[in-house]
C-alpha distance (Angstrom), angle and dihedral (degrees) to the residues before:
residue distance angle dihedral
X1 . . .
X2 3.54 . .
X3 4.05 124.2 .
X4 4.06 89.1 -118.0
X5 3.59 94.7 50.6
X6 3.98 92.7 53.8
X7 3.40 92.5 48.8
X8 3.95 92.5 43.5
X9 3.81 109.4 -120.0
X10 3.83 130.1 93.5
X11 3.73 120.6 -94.8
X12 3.11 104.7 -106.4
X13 3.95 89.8 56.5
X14 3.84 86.7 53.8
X15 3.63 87.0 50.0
X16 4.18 98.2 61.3
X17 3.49 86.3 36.5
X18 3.20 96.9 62.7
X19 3.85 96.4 34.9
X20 3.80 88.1 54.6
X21 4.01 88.0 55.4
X22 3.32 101.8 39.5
X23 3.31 106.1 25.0
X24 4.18 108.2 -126.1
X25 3.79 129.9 55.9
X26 3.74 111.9 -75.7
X27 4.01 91.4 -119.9
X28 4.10 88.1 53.3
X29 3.98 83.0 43.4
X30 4.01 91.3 60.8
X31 3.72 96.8 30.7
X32 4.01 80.5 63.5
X33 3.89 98.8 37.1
X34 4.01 92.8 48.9
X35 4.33 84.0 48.0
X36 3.74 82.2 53.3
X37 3.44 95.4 49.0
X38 4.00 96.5 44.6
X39 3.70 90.7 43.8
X40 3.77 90.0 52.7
X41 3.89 91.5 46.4
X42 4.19 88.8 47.0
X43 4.10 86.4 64.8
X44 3.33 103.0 31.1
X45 4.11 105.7 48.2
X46 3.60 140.8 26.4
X47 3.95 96.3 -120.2
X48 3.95 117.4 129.0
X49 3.11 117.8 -102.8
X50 4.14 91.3 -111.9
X51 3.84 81.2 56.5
X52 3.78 94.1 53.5
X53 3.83 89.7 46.6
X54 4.16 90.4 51.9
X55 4.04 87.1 53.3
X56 3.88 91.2 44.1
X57 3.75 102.5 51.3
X58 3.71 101.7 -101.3
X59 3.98 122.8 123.7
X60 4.09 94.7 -127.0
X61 3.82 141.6 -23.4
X62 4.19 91.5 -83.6
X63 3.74 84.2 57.4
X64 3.75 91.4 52.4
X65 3.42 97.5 38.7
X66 3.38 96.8 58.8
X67 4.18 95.0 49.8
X68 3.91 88.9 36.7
X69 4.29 82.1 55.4
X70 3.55 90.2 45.0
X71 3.64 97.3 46.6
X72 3.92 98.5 35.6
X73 3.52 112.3 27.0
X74 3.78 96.3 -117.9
X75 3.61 143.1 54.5
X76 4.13 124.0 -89.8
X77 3.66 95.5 -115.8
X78 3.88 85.0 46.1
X79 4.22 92.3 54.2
X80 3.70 87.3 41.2
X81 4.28 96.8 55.5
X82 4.09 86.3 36.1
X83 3.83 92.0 52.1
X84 4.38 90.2 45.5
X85 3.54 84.9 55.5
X86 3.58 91.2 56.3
X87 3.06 100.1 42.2
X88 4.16 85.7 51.9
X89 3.33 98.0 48.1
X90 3.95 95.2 42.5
């Protein structure tokens, strides 16, 4: 069952509800929260990347490589190596 239908209004009224509150469309909101999440799990745990996209809600690593691109400018193997060497040289 869908979110709107438990709460008893139509998607779309969930929708600008929830854009008015939090201030972007709830799809951008948990394209950006699962990024979050996978770029948090990249530098903080040896999983593979298709492993981090499993536990994130995406179907495989291209599919989260091409939202992570989107969403961070750079690829998760990318953020991974740049945040080692940070780490290293920190």
């Amino acid at each position: 069952m869908h979110l709107a239908a438990e709460v008893g209004v139509s998607r779309a009224a969930l929708a600008r509800r929830f854009t008015t509150l939090v201030g972007e469309p709830p799809m951008s909101y948990l394209a950006d929260w699962r990024i979050t999440l996978a770029a948090d799990m990249l530098r903080e745990t040896d999983d593979t990347v298709g492993t981090i996209a499993r536990k994130v809600g995406y179907a495989n690593a291209f599919a989260l490589s091409v939202a992570f691109k989107r969403l961070r400018g750079t690829r998760p193997s990318d953020h991974r190596n740049s945040e080692s060497a940070q780490w290293r040289a920190g």
